[in-house]
C-alpha positions in Angstrom: -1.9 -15.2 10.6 -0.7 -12.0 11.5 1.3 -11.0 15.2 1.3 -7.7 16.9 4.0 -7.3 19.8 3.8 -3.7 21.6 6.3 -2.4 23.2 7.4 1.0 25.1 4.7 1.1 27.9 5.5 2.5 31.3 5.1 4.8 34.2 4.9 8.5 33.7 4.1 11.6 35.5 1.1 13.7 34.2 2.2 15.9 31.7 5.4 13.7 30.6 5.6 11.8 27.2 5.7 8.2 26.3 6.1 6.4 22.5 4.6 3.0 21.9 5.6 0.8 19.2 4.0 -2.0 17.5 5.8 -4.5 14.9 3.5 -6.7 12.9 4.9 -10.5 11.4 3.5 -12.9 9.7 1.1 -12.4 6.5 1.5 -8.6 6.6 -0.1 -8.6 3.3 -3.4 -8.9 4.4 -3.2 -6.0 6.6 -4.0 -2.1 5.5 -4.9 -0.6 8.1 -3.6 -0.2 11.9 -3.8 1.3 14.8 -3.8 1.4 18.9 -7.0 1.1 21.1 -6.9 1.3 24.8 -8.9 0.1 27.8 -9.0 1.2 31.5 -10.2 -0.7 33.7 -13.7 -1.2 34.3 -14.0 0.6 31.0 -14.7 -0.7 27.3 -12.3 -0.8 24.2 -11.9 2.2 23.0 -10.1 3.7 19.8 -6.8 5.8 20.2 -5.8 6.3 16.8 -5.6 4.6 13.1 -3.5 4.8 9.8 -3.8 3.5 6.6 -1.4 2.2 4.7 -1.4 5.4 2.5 -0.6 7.5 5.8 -4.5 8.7 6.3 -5.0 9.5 10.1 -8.0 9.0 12.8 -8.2 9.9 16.2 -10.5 10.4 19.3 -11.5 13.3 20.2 -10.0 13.0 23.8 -6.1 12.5 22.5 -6.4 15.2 19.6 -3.0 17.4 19.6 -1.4 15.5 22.1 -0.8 12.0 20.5 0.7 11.0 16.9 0.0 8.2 15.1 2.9 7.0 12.1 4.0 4.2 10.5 7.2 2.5 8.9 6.0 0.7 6.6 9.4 -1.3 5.0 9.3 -2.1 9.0 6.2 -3.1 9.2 5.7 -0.7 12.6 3.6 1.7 13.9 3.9 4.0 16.2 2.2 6.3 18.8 3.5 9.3 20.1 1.7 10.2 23.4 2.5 13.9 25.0 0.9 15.6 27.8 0.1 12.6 28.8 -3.1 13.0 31.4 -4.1 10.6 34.3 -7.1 9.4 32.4 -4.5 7.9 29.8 -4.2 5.3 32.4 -5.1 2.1 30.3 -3.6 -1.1 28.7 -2.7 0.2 25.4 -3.6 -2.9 22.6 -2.2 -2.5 18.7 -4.7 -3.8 16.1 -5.0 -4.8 12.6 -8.4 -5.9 10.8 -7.3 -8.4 8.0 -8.7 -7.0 4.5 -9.5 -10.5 3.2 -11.4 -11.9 6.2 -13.7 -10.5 9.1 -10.6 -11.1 11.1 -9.3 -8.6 13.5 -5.6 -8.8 15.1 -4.4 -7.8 18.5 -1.6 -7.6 20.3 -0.9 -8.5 23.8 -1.5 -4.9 25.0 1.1 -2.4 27.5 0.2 -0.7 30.6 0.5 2.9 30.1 0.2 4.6 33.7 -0.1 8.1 34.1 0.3 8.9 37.9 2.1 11.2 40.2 
């Protein structure tokens, strides 16, 4: 069993800057992979960004050279840098981690990122 608890969600005005943070407990061993999805209401699940345990990057095309995806691994965190920060970033942010030894997939409890002026 793996937990995900998110963290640094908020208001902010368009253009502004927010960093999310995500610490991962548990049987971190059976996790490689991790990353942040988001979804706005109405809306499906959609992915943000991922990183490997090795530091190999992925990201939508929408948040391309504005948000950062890293990771600390001794802490067992990731992170994501969000800048110029748009209203249709609006969306519960959700941290996730596919198990490598199982077809199981963790989440966390998601943050409400709300981009608004």
């Amino acid at each position: 069993q793996v937990r995900l608890e998110e963290s640094g969600g908020g208001l902010v005005l368009p253009g502004g800057s927010l960093k999310l943070s995500c610490s991962a407990s548990g049987n971190i061993f059976t996790i490689n992979t991790m990353g942040w999805y988001r979804q706005a209401p109405g809306l499906q699940r959609e992915m943000v960004a991922t990183i490997t345990s090795g530091g190999r990057t992925n990201y939508s095309d929408s948040v391309k050279g504005r948000f950062t995806i890293s990771r600390d691994t001794p802490k067992s965190t990731v992170y994501l840098q969000m800048n110029s920060l748009k209203p249709e970033d609006t969306a519960v942010y959700y941290c996730n981690a596919p198990s490598v030894f199982s077809t199981r997939n963790y989440w966390g409890q998601g943050t409400q990122v709300t981009v608004s002026s």
